[in-house]
Every structure is written in structure tokens, then in C-alpha cells.
C-alpha positions, 0 to 999 in steps of 0.5 A: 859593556863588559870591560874591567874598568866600565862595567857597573856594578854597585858599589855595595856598602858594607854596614859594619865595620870591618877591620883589623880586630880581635873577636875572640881568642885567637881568633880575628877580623882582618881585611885587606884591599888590592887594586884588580880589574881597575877596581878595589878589590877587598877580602875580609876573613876570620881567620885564627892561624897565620896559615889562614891569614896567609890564604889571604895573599894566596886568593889575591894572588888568583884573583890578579892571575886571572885579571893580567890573563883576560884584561882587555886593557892589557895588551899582554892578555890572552883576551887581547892576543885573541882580538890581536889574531882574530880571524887569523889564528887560535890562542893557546890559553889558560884553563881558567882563561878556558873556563871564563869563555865557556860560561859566557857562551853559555849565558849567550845561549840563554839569553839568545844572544843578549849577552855576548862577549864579542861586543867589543866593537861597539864599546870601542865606536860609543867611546867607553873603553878610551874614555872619550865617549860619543854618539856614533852614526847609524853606518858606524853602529852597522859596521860594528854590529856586523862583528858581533857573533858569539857563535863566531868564538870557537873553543877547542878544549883538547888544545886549550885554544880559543879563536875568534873566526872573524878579523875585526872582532873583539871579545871582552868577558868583563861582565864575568871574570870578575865574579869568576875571580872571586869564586877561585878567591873564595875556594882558595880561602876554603881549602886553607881552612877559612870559613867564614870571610867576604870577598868583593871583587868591586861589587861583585861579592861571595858571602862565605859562612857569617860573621863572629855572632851574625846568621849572615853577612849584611849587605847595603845596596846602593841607590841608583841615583843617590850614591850615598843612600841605600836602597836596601839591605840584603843578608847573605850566608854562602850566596853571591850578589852582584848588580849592573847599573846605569851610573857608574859609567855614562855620559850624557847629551841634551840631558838624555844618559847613555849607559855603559851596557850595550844591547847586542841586536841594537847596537845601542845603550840599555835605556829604561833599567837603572840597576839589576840585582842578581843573588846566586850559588856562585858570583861568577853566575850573580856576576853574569846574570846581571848583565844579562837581565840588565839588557833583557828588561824587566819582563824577559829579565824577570821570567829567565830568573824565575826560570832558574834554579837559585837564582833570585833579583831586584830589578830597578826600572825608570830613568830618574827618581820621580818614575822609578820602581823596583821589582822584586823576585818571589824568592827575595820576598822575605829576604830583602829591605827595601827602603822606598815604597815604589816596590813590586813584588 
């Protein structure tokens, strides 16, 4: 569900070019790509001083700390000495390590356990973190739903520790350190002068400022079934965007598709939901909520973004294209293009 390398997030197409360029005077479009959190990861700036380029190198630099300090894939992660000491001792972590776990706990919260990082267990048993996937049986989805208690995450702040109170359990904050990585990008970026650049953590991207003659960044999003058409477009200045799908990391038996996204109370992929769009402040929110909208469908889904502040999405219902849908938040109204004309607003 939440792994680095299984996560789905769209792969948003970008709807220009972007490249090394000169845009006026000294001033110039540079984009660079690095290999993070078993993604591409790009950042594109305008910059003017070579100060400014090299914030570049510095926000990738943040972004790799936080990948080597919460991968699960990692076997010298904080992240995998927590689950490697579960229910035997607390882990002295990173701040950033600190921050990450906070908010999934707060996501937990409100979503009543919908989103919980403790799920692991499940990944492990349906295959998608060893990449050998299968159906479990009921015992062994018992088994591992019995390890799954956010509640059980216990975070001492004074001592910088985090502790999972339970052997067997495993945490995995996947469906957000990814956006909370590209935030600390971001705000490196700013502090050395940076205004106006793009930074995409595999899908999951901040819109800072806009680009040379653009009110906005323009944004494609990619159809759920289609993976070279869009399904509409976005413009965003200083938000995030991120969305979870069904498609980037499934498999299937007798023609039925088994997702990635776990439901936590069942123990069992997400069925019925193709994708999830989630516009916000901060990626590390956009980052979480699609995931946390993705497993509590379209009406809980649709009423928690409602709920909150600045916080809009495109929900995509169905599991093929003949029956598919798309809703749309109230506050996307004026804001996205979509392109097929099974939309509800």
C-alpha cells in the first residue's frame, strides 16, 4: 500500500517542454532528474545565479536523506530498524524521520484508521513488496490484520524515539514521505532564492511560483486506463497535486485486478476506485490524502475533502472504461479540464 517502490501515483505528464534553456537574460529553465524512493525524481527551476542552480543539488540532497532514512527497502533505514525491533525496543530517529510519522498518525486519525502505516503485513502476504504476488487465504489475511494497529506506533519526541509496541508489526510511510520529501525540496529551493520551479517526486509535485510568461504550471493528468492519453489538465501556482491509482502496480487472476492500495479493516485491495486526485497546500498532505480517499471511496472520500480546508480532488470511480466516472470537488470546478464526458460535479 504504501511502499516507495508500489505506491501508485500517476505519472503526470508535464505539457511542455522543459529543458535546459535560456529564457531571458541571465535568467534560465534547468531541469535535473535523480533516481529516489524507486522513482524518477525531477526538479525543474528558474534560476538566475549559479547559487541558485546549485540549490538544486542541495534539494536533491534532502530529498535522498529522507529516502535512505524511511525506505523500507533499505534494510539500514530507520523505518527497517523500527519493524527489525518491533515490540522489543524504540529507535532513536531523525527529526525529519519524527515529522513524517507524526503526520501519518494524524491522517489515521481522520480518516479512522483508513490510513495506517502499520500495514506492512499485508503488503508482505498479497506479494507486492517481493514482487511475487498472489492471492492469500483468509487465516493468512486474519493473521496479518492482527498486526495492524496504528495506535500501537508510539512516538516519544523528548527522546526522539519511535517504537512499534507489538513483534510482527511493520510500518511503512510510503504514502507520504514522498510528498514530505518534496516539500523539504521545495523549501530548500526557496530559502536560496528560487521562485518559481517544479519539483515532482514521481507523481507526487509542489507548483512553486509559474513559469517565465504562465500564470501557472500546467499539469496533464493521466488516464487510468490509458497511460499515453490524459484525462485532463490542471494549472497550479504554489499547490500540490498528487494522485493514487490502481494501475501502476497490480496484478491479476481470471480477469479480476488486484491493486497495490490496501484497505486496512479488510485486509484486501481497494476495488471500485481507479485513481484519486488530491490538490493541496503542501505535497506531503496531497501525497496522503490520496491514498486516504482512495480506501474510503467515493462518498467518505468525497465528504473528508470537502471537510477540509484547501483541499480539493478528482475522483475516478469504476474498474474499466466502459463504466467509469469522474467526480469532481466543488472547488475544482472552474479550475480543471477534463476530457471525457462521464464527469460529476
Amino acid at each position: 500500500m504504501y511502499s516507495f517502490r508500489t505506491k501508485s501515483t500517476i505519472n503526470i505528464l508535464l505539457l511542455f517542454a522543459i529543458f535546459t534553456i535560456l529564457i531571458s537574460g541571465c535568467e534560465k529553465r534547468v531541469k535535473k532528474s535523480q533516481f529516489h524512493f524507486g522513482t524518477i525524481t525531477d526538479i525543474t527551476a528558474i534560476v538566475k545565479t549559479s547559487a541558485e542552480q546549485k540549490a538544486i543539488d542541495r534539494a536533491f540532497d534532502t530529498i535522498k536523506d529522507i529516502d535512505d532514512r524511511m525506505s523500507v527497502y533499505n534494510n539500514n533505514s530507520e523505518v527497517s530498524q523500527i519493524n527489525r525491533l518491533a515490540g522489543r525496543s524504540s529507535v532513536k530517529v531523525s527529526n525529519n524521520t519524527l515529522n513524517v510519522t507524526e503526520k501519518a498518525l494524524y491522517y489515521s486519525k481522520i480518516s479512522d484508521g483508513m490510513f495506517d502505516i502499520t500495514v506492512g503485513p499485508l503488503m508482505d502476504i498479497w506479494g507486492f513488496r517481493s514482487g511475487k504476488n498472489r492471492i492469500p487465504s483468509d487465516v493468512e489475511i486474519s493473521k496479518a490484520l492482527s498486526f495492524i494497529d496504528y495506535k500501537k506506533v508510539k512516538i516519544d519526541r523528548s527522546g526522539s524515539t519511535i517504537e512499534l509496541t507489538s513483534t510482527g508489526m511493520k510500518m511503512d510511510v510510503g504514502a507520504i514521505a514522498v510528498g514530505y520529501a518534496v516539500d523539504k525540496a521545495v523549501n530548500v529551493l526557496k530559502d536560496n532564492g528560487v521562485k518559481n520551479a517544479l519539483v515532482n517526486g514521481g507523481g507526487e509535485i509542489y507548483a512553486l511560483g509559474s513559469p517565465p510568461g504562465k500564470d501557472a504550471w500546467r499539469i496533464g493528468i493521466q488516464h487510468p486506463r490509458h497511460s499515453n492519453t490524459l484525462l485532463g489538465t490542471i494549472e497550479l501556482k504554489d499547490m500540490a497535486v498528487s494522485t493514487s491509482g490502481d494501475y501502476e502496480n497490480y496484478f491479476e487472476v481470471n480477469g479480476k485486478r488486484y491493486c497495490h492500495i490496501m484497505n486496512p479493516k479488510t485486509g484486501k485491495p481497494v476495488e471500485g476506485i481507479m485513481s484519486v486526485t488530491v490538490v493541496a497546500d503542501t505535497t506531503t498532505e496531497a501525497d496522503a490524502l490520496s491514498t486516504v480517499l482512495f480506501i474510503m471511496g467515493v462518498k467518505d472520500g468525497m465528504k473528508l475533502a470537502e471537510k477540509l480546508d484547501n483541499v480539493e480532488c478528482i475522483i475516478v470511480t469504476g474498474s474499466n472504461e466502459k463504466n467509469m466516472k469522474v467526480l469532481v470537488s466543488s472547488g475544482l470546478k472552474d479550475k480543471v479540464k477534463l476530457k471525457i464526458e462521464s464527469v460529476i460535479f
